[in-house]
C-alpha positions in Angstrom: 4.1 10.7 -7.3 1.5 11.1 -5.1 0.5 14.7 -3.3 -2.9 15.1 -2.2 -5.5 11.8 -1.0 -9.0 12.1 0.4 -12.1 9.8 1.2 -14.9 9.7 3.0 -17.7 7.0 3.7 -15.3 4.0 3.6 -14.5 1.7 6.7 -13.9 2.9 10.2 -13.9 6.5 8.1 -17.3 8.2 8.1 -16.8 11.7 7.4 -14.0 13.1 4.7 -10.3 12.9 5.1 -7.7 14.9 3.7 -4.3 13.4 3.3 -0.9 15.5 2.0 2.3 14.2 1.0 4.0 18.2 0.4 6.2 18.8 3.1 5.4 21.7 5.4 8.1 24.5 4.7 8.5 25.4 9.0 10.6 21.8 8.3 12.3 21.5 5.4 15.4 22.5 3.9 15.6 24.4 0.6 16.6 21.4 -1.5 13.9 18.8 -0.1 11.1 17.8 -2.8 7.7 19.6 -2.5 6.7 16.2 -2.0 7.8 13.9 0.7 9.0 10.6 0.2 7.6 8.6 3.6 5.1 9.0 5.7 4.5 6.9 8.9 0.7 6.8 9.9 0.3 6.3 14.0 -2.0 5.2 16.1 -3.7 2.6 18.6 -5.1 -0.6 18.2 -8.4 -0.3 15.9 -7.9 3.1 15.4 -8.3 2.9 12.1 -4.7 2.8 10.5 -4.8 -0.1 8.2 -7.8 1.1 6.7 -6.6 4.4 5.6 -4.3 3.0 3.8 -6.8 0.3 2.7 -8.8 3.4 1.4 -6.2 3.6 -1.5 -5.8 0.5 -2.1 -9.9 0.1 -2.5 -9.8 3.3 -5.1 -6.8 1.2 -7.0 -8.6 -1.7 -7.4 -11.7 0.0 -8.7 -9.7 1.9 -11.1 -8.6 -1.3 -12.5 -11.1 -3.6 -12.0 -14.4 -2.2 -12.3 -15.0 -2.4 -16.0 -13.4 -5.6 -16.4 -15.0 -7.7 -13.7 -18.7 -8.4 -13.4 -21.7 -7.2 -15.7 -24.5 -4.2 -15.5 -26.5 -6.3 -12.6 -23.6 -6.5 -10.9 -22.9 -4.4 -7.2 -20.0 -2.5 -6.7 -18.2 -3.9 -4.0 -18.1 -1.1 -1.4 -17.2 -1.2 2.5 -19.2 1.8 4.0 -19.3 3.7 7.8 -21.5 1.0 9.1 -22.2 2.8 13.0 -25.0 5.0 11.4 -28.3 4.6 10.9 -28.6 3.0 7.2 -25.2 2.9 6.1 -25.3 2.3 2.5 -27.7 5.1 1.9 -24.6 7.2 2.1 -22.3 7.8 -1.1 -18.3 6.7 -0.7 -16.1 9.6 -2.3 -12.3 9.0 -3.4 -9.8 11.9 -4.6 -6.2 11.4 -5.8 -3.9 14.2 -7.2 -0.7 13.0 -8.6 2.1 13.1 -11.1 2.1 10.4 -13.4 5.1 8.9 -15.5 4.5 11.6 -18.6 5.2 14.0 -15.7 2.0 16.0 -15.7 0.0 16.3 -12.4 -3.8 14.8 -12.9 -7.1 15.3 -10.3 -9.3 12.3 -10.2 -12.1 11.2 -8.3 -15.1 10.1 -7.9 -18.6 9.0 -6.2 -20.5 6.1 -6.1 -23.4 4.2 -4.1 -23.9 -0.2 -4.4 -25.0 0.0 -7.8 -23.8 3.8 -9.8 -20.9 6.1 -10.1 -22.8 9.5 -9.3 -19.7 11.4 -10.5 -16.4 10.9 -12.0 -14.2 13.8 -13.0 -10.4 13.1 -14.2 -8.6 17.0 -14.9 -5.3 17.1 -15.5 -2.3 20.5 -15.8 -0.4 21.2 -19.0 2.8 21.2 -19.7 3.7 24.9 -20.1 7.4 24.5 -21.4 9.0 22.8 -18.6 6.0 24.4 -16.0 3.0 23.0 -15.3 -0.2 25.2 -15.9 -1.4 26.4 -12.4 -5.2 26.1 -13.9 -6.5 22.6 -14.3 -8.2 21.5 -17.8 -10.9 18.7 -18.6 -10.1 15.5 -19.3 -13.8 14.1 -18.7 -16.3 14.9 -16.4 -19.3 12.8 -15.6 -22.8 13.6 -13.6 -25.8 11.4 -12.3 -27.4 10.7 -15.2 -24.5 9.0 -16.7 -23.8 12.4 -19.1 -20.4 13.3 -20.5 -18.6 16.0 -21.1 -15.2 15.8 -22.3 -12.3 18.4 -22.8 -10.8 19.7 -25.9 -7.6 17.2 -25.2 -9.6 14.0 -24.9 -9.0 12.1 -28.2 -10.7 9.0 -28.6 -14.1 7.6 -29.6 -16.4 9.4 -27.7 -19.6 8.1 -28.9 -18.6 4.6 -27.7 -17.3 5.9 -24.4 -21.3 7.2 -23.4 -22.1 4.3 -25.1 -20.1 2.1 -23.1 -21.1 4.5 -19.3 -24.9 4.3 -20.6 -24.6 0.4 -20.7 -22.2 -0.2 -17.5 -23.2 2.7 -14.9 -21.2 0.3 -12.1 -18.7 1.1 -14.1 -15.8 3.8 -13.9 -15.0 5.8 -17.3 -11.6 5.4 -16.7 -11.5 2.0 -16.6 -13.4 2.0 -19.5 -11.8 4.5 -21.2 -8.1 2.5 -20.6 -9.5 -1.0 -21.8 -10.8 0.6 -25.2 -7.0 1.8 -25.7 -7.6 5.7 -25.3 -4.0 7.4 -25.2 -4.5 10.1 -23.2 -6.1 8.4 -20.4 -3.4 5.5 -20.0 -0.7 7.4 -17.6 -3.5 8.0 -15.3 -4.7 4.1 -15.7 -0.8 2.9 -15.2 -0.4 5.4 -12.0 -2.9 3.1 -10.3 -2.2 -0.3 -12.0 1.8 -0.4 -12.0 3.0 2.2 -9.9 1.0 1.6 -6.4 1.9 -1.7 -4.2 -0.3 -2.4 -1.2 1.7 -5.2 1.0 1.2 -6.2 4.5 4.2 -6.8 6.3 3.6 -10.3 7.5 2.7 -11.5 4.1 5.4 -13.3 2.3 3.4 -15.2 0.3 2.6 -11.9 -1.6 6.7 -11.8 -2.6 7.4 -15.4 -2.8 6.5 -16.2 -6.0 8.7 -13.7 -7.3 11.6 -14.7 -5.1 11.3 -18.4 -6.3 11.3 -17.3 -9.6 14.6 -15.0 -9.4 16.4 -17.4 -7.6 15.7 -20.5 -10.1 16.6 -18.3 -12.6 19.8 -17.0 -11.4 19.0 -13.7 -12.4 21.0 -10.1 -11.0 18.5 -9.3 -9.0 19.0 -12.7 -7.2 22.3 -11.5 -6.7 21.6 -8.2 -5.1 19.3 -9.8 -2.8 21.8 -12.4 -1.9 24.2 -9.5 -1.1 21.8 -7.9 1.1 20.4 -10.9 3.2 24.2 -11.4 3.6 25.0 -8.1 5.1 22.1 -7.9 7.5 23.7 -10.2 10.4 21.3 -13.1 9.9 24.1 -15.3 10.1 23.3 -16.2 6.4 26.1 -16.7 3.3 24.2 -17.8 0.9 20.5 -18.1 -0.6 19.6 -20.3 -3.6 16.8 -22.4 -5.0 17.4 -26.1 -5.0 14.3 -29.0 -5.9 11.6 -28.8 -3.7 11.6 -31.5 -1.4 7.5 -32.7 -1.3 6.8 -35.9 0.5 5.7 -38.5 -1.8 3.2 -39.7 0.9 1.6 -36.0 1.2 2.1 -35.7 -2.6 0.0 -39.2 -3.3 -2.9 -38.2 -0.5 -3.3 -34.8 -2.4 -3.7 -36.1 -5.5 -6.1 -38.9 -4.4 -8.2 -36.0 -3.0 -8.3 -34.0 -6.1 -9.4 -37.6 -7.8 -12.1 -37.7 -5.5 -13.3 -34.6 -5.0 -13.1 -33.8 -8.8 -11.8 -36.8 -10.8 -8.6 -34.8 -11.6 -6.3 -37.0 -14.0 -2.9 -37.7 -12.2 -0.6 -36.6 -15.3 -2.4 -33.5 -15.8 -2.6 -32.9 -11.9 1.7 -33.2 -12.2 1.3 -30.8 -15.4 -0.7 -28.0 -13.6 1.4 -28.0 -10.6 4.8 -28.2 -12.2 5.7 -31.1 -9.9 9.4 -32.1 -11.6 10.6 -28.4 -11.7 9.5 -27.2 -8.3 12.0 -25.2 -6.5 12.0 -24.1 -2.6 15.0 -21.5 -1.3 17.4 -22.6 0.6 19.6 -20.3 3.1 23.5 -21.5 3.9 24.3 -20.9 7.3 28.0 -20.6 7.8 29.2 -21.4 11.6 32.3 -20.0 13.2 34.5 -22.7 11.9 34.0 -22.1 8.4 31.4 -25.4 8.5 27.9 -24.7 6.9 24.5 -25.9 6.6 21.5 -25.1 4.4 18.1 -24.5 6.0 14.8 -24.4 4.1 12.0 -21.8 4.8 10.6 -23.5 7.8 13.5 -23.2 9.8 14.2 -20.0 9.2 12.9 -17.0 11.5 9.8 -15.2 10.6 12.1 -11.8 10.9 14.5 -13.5 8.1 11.7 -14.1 6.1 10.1 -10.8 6.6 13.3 -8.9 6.1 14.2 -10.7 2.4 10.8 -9.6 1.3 10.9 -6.3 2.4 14.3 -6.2 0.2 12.8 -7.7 -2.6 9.8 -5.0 -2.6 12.2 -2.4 -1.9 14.7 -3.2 -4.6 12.0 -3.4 -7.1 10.2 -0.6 -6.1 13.1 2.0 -5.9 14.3 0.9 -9.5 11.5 3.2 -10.7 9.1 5.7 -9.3 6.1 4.4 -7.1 4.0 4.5 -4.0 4.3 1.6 -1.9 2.1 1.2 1.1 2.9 -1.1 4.0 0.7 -2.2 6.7 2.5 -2.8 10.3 5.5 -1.8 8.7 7.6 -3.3 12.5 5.4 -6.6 12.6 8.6 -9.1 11.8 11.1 -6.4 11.1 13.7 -5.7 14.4 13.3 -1.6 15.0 16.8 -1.4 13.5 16.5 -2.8 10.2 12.5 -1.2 10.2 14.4 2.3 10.1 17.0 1.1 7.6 14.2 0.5 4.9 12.2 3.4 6.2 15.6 5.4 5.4 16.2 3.8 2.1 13.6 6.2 1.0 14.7 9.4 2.4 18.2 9.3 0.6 18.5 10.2 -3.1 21.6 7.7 -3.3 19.2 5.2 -3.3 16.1 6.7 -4.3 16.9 7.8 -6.8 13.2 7.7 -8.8 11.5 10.0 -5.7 9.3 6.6 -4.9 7.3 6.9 -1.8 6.7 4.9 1.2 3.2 5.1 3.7 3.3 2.6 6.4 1.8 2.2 9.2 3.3 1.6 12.3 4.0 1.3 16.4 7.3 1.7 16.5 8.2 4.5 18.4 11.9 4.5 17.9 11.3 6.1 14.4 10.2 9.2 16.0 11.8 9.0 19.3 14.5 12.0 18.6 15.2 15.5 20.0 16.0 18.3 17.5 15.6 18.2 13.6 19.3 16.9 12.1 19.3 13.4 13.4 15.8 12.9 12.8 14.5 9.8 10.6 11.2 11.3 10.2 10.8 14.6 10.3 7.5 16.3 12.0 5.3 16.7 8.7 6.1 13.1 7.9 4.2 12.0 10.8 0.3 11.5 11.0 -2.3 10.1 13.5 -5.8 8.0 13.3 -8.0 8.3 16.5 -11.5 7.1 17.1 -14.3 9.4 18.6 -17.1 8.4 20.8 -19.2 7.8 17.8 -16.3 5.3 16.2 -15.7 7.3 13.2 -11.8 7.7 12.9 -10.0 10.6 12.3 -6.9 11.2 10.2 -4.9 14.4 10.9 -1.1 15.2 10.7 1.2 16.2 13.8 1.8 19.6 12.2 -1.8 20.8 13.3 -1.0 20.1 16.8 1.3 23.2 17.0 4.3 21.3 17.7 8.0 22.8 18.3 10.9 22.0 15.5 12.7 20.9 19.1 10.0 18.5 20.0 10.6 14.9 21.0 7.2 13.4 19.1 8.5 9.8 20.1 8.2 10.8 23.6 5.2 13.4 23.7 3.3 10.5 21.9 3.7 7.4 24.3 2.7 10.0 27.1 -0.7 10.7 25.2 0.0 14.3 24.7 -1.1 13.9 21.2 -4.2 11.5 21.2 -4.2 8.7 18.9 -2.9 6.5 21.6 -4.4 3.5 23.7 -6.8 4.5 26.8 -4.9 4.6 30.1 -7.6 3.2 31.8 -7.2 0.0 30.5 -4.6 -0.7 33.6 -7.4 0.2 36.0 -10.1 -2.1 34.2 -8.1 -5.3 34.7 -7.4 -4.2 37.7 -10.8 -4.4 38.8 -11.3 -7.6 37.1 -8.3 -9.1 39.3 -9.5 -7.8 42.0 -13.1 -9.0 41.6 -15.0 -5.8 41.0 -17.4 -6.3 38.3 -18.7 -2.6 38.5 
């Protein structure tokens, strides 16, 4: 579960943001978690809202791949404030406090330049019989000059560890830590490897291989997704997977190509790509006199589409606790079914695991209510990204603008009483334009 994010130095983001999933008390009821299940991030065009949460996917993949891929020479792939006078002279920082599946909360972070990690530092709270320590104790800790310290609970080779930080600075220590096997650092390495899903909304291809492979196999997740594509009013009875149908003549000019190009042998081309046992979905559509057809994917809307992969991320992601972050949450999703999913989370009937959703979004319907009961998303569930003059964006939730429990934040926001909304004057610059002014 995740409770507190921050980063600085990374995209659109020049200075340091500080990002909370614990729920502000002035709106919560005495049995809500500490820790909120959703949050939607707001804001206009370029403000910087896919990269916040790009931030956390960047720290995720350098948890897990920063040891494994490249050598000593080799960069660390970094995406820096660039609107500043030499950008990459400037560290990038990362923080993440969390509970991870052994149910202790752990602090990580770290900071790093193109070619070190200046500092790394992983603390974590102990167990105090069925409370968790309110003082934080040392994992490992890890300075400039590549020199470790480690805690009394860190059990594992430690000589090999420097070893292994003196020979790959590029390198995190966690990552190399998890690859040599070290116990006590692998709920940390899982949190960021299993548990986090980054997925933009538009993307089926992310989900697809996965669907094709439930369906073929007729498994009960199949099933359940069946069930649910059924009940959303799509006018669809039935999914399954049937052969793929692949046009020999596109087939043959594909495979004369890869001859060409790089003298691929035609069995081993059929081999590779799995030609006989290819399998494509097909939805039955069943008209009002009980007569049906079956479509394939290409004649299906991109809102169908859209909506059976956000059930098939949902349904695997709510069988077991996680983070799941979702760019343009309302690109192919119709507002009504965009606030189903974002309610899946909010129920304990079908969250069951406390998973949590961040997504960012422009759908104002999710916040367009007056009062607190009927509310999707309540007030600390709600934060902004804005851009300055400078172009640096900001992150900062609703909460610090001193808002009423009362207050209709759907509203207040398209009327640009919060920031973090498009400028007005957009209307009077084309207007101009039209109008041919070209002051």
């Amino acid at each position: 579960m995740l409770i507190d994010f921050s980063f600085s130095n990374f995209r659109s983001f020049r200075d340091e943001q500080s990002f909370s999933m614990t729920r502000d008390e002035r709106f919560t009821e005495s049995n809500d978690s500490r820790q909120s299940p959703i949050t939607a991030i707001y804001g206009a065009n370029a403000s910087g809202k896919s990269n916040f949460l790009k931030a956390m996917c960047a720290m995720r993949n350098m948890v897990t791949n920063s040891y494994s891929q490249g050598d000593a020479n080799s960069d660390i792939l970094r995406e820096p404030f660039l609107l500043r006078e030499n950008p990459f002279e400037e560290p990038s920082m990362f923080f993440l406090e969390f509970t991870a599946e052994n149910h202790l909360k752990y602090q990580y972070w770290f900071r790093y330049n193109n070619k070190h990690i200046l500092e790394e530092e992983l603390t974590f709270f102990k167990d105090m019989g069925g409370r968790l320590s309110t003082h934080s104790s040392l994992l490992f800790s890890r300075t400039g000059n590549d020199e470790v310290k480690f805690g009394a609970t860190f059990k594992g080779p430690r000589t090999q560890v420097r070893k292994t930080v003196g020979l790959r600075p590029n390198a995190l220590l966690l990552s190399a830590a998890a690859a040599a096997g070290i116990e006590c650092v692998q709920p940390v390495f899982s949190f960021f490897q299993n548990d986090m899903a980054y997925c933009v909304a538009n993307a089926f291809e992310q989900e697809q291989p996965i669907l094709l492979d439930q369906f073929k196999n007729k498994t009960p997740f199949s099933k359940h997704l069946t069930s649910l594509i059924k009940y959303a009013d799509f006018g669809i009875s039935d999914v399954k997977s049937v052969p793929a149908n692949i046009p020999s003549d596109i087939w043959h000019q594909f495979k004369e190509q890869m001859k060409t190009q790089i003298g691929a042998d035609e069995g081993k081309l059929e081999e590779a790509f799995n030609i006989k046992n290819a399998t494509q979905l097909q939805f039955t559509h069943t008209g009002g006199d009980s007569s049906s057809a079956g479509f394939g994917l290409d004649n299906e809307s991109r809102g169908t589409v859209a909506a059976l992969s956000f059930f098939s991320l949902a349904l695997r992601q709510l069988s077991r606790p996680t983070v799941t972050l979702i760019d343009e949450i309302d690109t192919s999703l119709h507002p009504t079914l965009a606030a189903e999913l974002v309610a899946l989370y909010t129920d304990p009937a079908t969250n069951p695991h406390g998973s949590q959703l961040i997504f960012t979004t422009h759908d104002v319907s999710l916040i367009n209510q007056s009062g607190s009961s009927n509310r999707l998303l309540q007030p600390d569930q709600i934060w902004l990204v804005e851009k300055d003059k400078d172009g640096a964006s900001e992150l900062f939730p609703v909460t610090e603008l001193g808002i009423r429990k009362e207050e209709n934040i759907g509203k207040n926001y398209l009327n640009g009483v919060y920031g973090a909304t498009p400028n007005p004057s957009f209307h009077t610059v084309f207007a101009q334009i039209m109008n041919g002014d070209d002051d």
